[in-house]
C-alpha positions as CSV (number, residue, x, y, z in Angstrom):
1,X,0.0,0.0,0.0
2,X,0.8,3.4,-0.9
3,X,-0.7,6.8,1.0
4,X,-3.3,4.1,1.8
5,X,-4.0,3.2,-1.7
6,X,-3.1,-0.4,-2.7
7,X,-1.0,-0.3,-5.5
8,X,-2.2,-4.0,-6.5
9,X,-5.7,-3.2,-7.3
10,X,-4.2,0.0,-9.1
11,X,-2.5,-1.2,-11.4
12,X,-4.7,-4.1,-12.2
13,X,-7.2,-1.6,-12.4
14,X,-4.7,0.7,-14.9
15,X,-4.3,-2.7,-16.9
16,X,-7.8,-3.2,-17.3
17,X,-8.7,0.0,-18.4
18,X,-6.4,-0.4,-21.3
19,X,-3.4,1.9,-19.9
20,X,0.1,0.9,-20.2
21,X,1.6,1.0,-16.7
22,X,4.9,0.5,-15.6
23,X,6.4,-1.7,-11.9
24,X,7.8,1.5,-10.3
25,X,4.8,3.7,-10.8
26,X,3.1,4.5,-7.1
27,X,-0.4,4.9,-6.4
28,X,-0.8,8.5,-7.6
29,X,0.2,7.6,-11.3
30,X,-1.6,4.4,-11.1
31,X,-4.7,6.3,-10.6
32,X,-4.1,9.4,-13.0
33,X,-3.8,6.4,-15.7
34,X,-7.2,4.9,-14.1
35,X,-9.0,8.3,-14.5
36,X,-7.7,9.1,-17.5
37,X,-8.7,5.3,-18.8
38,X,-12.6,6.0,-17.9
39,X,-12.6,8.9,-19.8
40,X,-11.3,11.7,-17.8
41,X,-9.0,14.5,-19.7
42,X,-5.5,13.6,-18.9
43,X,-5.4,17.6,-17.6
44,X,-8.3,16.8,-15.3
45,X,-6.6,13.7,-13.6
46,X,-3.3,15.1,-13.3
47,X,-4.3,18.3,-11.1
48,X,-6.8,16.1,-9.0
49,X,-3.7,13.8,-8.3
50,X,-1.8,17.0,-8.0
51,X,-3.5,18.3,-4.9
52,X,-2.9,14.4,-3.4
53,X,0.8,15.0,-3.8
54,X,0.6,18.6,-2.7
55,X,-0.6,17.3,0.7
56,X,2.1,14.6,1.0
57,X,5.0,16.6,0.0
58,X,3.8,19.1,2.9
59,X,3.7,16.1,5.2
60,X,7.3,15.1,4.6
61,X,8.8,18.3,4.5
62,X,7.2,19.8,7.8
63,X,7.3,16.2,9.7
64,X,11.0,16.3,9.4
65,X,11.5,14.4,5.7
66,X,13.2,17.4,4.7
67,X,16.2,20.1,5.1
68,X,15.3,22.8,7.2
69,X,15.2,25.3,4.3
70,X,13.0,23.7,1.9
71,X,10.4,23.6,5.2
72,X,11.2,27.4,5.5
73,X,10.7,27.8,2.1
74,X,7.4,26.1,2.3
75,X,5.7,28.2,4.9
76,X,7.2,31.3,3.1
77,X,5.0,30.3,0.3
78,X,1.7,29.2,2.3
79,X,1.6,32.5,4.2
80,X,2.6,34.6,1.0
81,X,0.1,33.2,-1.4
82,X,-3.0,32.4,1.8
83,X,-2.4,34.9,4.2
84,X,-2.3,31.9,6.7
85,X,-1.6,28.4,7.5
86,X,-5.6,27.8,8.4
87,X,-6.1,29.5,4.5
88,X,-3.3,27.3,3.5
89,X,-4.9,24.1,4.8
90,X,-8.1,24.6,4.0
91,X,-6.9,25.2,-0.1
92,X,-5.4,21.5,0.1
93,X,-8.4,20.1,2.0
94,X,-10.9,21.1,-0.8
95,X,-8.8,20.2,-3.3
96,X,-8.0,16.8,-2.1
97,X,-11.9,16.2,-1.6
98,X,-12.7,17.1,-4.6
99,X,-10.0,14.5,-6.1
100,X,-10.9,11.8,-4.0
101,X,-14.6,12.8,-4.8
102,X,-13.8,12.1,-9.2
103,X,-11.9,9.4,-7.9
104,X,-14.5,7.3,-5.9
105,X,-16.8,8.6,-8.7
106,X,-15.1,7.8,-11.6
107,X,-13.6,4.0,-10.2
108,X,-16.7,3.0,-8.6
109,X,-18.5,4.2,-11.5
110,X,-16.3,1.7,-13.7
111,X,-16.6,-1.1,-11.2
112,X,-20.3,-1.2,-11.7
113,X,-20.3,-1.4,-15.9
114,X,-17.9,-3.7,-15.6
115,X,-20.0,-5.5,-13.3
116,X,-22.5,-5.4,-15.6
């Protein structure tokens, strides 16, 4: 498993779908390549993954993943572009609910034609 994603069901899912995946990808590619197999613009899938990322790059970085700078650099940015780390947050939170929204969507969606 992967950010709680299991990479098995991914990429079987990927395969399925009739997307060419590779061994190394992790669960985030796996499931831009299942979006983007049911249909959804490959633009659409990769900025709905891209707020999944966002979060878990922040997570590294400010749980000690990272050099002191780049986590310096980090809430530079948050406050610059939000105003605050509450503003900040609450950006990433609707984002990422609105990508795991398309994704249950979209996946259970397929799931139940294929069921068919």
């Amino acid at each position: 498993m992967n950010e709680g994603f299991q990479i098995k069901h991914l990429r079987a899912a990927a395969t399925a779908l009739g997307r060419s995946v590779e061994a190394i990808w992790g669960a985030f590619k796996l499931i831009e390549e299942c979006l983007i197999g049911t249909g959804v613009a490959e633009d659409e899938a990769k900025a709905a993954v891209s707020s999944l990322r966002t979060l878990r790059d922040l997570r590294n970085v400010l749980k000690g993943h990272g050099v002191p700078q780049r986590r310096s650099e980090l809430e530079k940015q948050a406050r610059t572009r939000f105003g605050s780390f509450r503003a900040h947050f609450a950006d990433i939170a609707t984002k990422c609910d609105a990508a795991l929204e398309l994704i249950m969507r979209t996946l259970d969606s397929d799931e139940k034609a294929g069921a068919a």
